[in-house]
C-alpha positions in Angstrom: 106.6 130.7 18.6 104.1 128.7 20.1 104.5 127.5 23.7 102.6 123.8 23.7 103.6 123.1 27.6 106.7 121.8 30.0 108.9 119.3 28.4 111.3 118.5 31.4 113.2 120.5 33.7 117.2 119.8 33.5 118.5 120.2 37.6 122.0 120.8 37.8 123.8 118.5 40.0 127.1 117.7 41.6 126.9 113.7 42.1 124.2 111.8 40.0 123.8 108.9 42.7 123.0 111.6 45.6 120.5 113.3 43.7 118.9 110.0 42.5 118.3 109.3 46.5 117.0 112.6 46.7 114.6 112.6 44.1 113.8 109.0 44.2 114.1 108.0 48.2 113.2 111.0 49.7 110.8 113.0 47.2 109.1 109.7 46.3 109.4 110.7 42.4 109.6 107.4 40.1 112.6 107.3 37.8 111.5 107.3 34.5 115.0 106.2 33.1 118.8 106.7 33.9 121.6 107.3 30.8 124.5 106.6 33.5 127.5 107.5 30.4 125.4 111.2 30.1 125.3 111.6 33.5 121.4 111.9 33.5 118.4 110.3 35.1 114.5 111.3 34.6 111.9 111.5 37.0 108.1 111.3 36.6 106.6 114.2 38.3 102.6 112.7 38.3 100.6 110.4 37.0 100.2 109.7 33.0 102.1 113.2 32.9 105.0 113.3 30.4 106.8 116.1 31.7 109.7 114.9 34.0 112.6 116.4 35.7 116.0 115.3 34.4 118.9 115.4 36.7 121.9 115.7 34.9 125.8 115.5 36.3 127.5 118.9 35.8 130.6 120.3 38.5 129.5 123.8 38.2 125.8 123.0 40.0 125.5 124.8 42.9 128.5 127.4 41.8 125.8 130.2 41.7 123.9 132.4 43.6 121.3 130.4 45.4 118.8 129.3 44.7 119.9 128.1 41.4 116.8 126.6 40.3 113.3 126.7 41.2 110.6 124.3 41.4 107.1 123.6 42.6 105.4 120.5 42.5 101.5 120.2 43.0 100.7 117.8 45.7 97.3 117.7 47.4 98.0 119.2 51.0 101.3 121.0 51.3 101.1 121.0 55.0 101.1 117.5 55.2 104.1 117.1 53.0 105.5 119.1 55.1 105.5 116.7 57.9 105.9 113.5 55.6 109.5 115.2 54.3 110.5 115.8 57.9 110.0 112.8 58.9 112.1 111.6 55.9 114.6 114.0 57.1 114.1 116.8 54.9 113.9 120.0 56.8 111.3 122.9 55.1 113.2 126.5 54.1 110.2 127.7 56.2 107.0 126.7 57.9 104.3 126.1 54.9 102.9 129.5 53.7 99.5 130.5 52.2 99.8 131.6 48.3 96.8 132.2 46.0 96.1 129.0 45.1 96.8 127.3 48.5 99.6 126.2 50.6 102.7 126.1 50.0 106.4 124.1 51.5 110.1 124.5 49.9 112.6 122.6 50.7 116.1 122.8 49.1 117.6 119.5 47.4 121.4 118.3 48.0 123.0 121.3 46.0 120.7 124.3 47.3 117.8 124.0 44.4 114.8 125.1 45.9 111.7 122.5 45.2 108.1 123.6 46.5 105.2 121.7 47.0 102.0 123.8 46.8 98.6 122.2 47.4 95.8 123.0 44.4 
């Protein structure tokens, strides 16, 4: 089977209209479109990029051992995410740390799925 690249990821979540605000509001993403009767939305995650990240309704999100999901979005200086998400309220899992490609922040969304934000 040939692997041609990320569709979309599908996030878990307890209550669409908090996770829109989360995804939207307060990690800037743009919603792509919402399907309100399936419970989903879809998020751009860059710039003439068709992968997306789909939240999607489902009671059980969040059941599991955390983290349930994780994900890492390339931004161009994780540091100073860091400090734009604070001051958006969103408090870092820890201080930014150095990985092989760069810096990274995680932060954990409204149901406990852990989102990074490494820097290229």
């Amino acid at each position: 089977m040939e692997i041609l690249g990320v569709d979309n990821v599908l996030v878990p979540v307890g209550e669409l209209g908090t996770a829109k605000h989360f995804y939207g509001a307060k990690l800037g993403l743009t919603m792509k479109f919402e399907v309100p009767e399936h419970g989903l939305a879809l998020f751009a995650t860059g710039k003439g990029e068709a992968p997306g990240i789909t939240v999607r309704t489902d009671l059980r999100a969040g059941q599991g051992t955390p983290p349930a999901m994780r994900l890492w979005l390339e931004v161009p200086d994780a540091r100073a995410a860091a400090e734009q998400l604070a001051e958006l309220g969103v408090t870092p899992l820890a201080a930014p740390f150095e990985v092989g490609t760069g810096w990274t922040v995680e932060i954990a969304d409204p149901r406990g799925d852990v989102i990074g934000r490494p820097t290229t």
